[in-house]
C-alpha positions as CSV (number, residue, x, y, z in Angstrom):
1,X,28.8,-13.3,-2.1
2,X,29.6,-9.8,-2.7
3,X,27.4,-6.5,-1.7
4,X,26.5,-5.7,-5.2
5,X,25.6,-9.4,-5.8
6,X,23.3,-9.9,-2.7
7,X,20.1,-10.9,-3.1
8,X,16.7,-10.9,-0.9
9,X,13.4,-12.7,-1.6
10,X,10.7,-10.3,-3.5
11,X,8.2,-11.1,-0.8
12,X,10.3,-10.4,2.0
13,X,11.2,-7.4,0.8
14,X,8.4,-6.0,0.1
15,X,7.1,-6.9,4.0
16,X,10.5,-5.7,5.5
17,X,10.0,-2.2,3.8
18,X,6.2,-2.6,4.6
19,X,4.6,-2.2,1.3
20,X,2.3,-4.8,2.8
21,X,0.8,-5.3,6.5
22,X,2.1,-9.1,6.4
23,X,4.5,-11.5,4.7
24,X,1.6,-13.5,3.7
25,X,-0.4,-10.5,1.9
26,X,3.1,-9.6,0.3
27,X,3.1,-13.8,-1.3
28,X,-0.6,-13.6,-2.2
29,X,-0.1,-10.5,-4.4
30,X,3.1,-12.3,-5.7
31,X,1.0,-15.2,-6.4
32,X,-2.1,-13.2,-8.2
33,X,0.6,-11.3,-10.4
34,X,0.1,-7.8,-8.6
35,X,4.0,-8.0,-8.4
36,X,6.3,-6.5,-11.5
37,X,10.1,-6.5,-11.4
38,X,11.3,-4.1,-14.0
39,X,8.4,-5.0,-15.7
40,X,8.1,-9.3,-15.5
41,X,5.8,-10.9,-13.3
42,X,7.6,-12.5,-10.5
43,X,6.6,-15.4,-8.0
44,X,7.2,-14.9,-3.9
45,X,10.6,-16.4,-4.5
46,X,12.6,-14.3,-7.1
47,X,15.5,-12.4,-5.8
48,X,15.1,-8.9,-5.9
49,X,18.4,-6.4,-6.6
50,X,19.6,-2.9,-5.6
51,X,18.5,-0.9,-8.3
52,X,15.1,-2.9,-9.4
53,X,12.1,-1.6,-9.8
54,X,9.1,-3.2,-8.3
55,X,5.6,-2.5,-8.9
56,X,2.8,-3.6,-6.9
57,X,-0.6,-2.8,-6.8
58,X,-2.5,-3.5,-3.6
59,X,-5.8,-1.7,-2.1
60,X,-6.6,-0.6,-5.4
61,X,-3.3,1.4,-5.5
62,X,-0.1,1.0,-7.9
63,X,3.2,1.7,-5.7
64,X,6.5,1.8,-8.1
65,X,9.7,1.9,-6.2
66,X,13.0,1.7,-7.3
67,X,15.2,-0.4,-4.4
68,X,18.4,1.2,-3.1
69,X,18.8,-1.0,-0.1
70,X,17.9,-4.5,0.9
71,X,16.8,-5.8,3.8
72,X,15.0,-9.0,5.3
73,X,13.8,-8.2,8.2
74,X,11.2,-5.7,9.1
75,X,12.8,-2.4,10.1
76,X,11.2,0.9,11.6
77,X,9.2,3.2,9.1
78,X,11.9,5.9,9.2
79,X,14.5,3.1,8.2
80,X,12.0,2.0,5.5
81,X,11.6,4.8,3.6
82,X,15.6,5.0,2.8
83,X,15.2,1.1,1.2
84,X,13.5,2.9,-1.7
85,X,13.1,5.7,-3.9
86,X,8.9,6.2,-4.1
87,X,7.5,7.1,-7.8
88,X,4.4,5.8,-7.5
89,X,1.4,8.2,-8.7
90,X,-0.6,10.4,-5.8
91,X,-3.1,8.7,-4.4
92,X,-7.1,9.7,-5.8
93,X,-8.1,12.5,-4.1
94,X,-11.2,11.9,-1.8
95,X,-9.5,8.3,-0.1
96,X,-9.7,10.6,2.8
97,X,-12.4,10.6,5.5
98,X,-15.3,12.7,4.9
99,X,-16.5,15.2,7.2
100,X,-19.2,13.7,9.7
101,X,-20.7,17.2,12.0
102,X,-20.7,16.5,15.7
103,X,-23.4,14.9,17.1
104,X,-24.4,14.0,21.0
105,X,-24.8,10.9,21.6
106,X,-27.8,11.3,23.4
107,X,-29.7,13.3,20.1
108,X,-32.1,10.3,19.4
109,X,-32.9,9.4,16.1
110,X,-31.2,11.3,12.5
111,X,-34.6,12.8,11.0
112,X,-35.0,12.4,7.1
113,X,-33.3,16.1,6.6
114,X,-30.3,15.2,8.8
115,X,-29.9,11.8,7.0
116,X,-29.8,13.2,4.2
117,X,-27.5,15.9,4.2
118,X,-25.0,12.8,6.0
119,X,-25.5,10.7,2.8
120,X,-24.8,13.8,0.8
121,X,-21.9,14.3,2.7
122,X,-20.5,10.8,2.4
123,X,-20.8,11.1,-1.7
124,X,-23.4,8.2,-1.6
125,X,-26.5,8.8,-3.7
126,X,-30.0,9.8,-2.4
127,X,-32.5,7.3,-1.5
């Protein structure tokens, strides 16, 4: 088989270039159809190509990469980032952590006021 003919499974790939944490998560979003090959559906077994783009949504996030090297076996993240060329959107501001304020850890008990400004901190809504 040739270079420009050489193929690597869509799951594989997507855990050797860690898109995913595991092999397994990278075959269950194959299975659930959170895995697009220039635009199909594909299961955990379809050969994926230099030059294909994949998209996959996982955590709630859509990554679209375009491949420009294959591998099969999970490599470093500095070697990762050179298998593919990253267009996926930014991710939604505010996916950060919030700010918490320093507390000791011997303060006792939040009080209502304190609890509250936490909660309004964290973006959750008032009691």
């Amino acid at each position: 088989m040739s270079a420009d003919q050489a193929t690597v499974r869509i799951d594989s790939w997507i855990w050797s270039v860690r898109l995913t944490k595991t092999r397994s998560l990278a075959a269950s979003a194959c299975r659930a159809g959170h895995v697009r090959i220039n635009g199909e559906r594909v299961k955990s077994a379809h050969p994926v190509r230099n030059g294909d783009q994949v998209r996959l949504r996982i955590a709630g996030r859509e990554r679209i990469v375009v491949v420009s090297r294959l591998v099969n076996k999970r490599v470093g993240p500095p070697v990762a980032v050179e298998c593919y060329v990253d267009h996926s959107p930014p991710p939604p501001a505010g996916t950060g952590v919030s700010p918490t304020g320093d507390r000791r850890r011997d303060a006792g008990r939040l009080t209502n006021r304190e609890r509250r400004e936490l909660d309004r901190l964290r973006g959750r809504p008032s009691r």
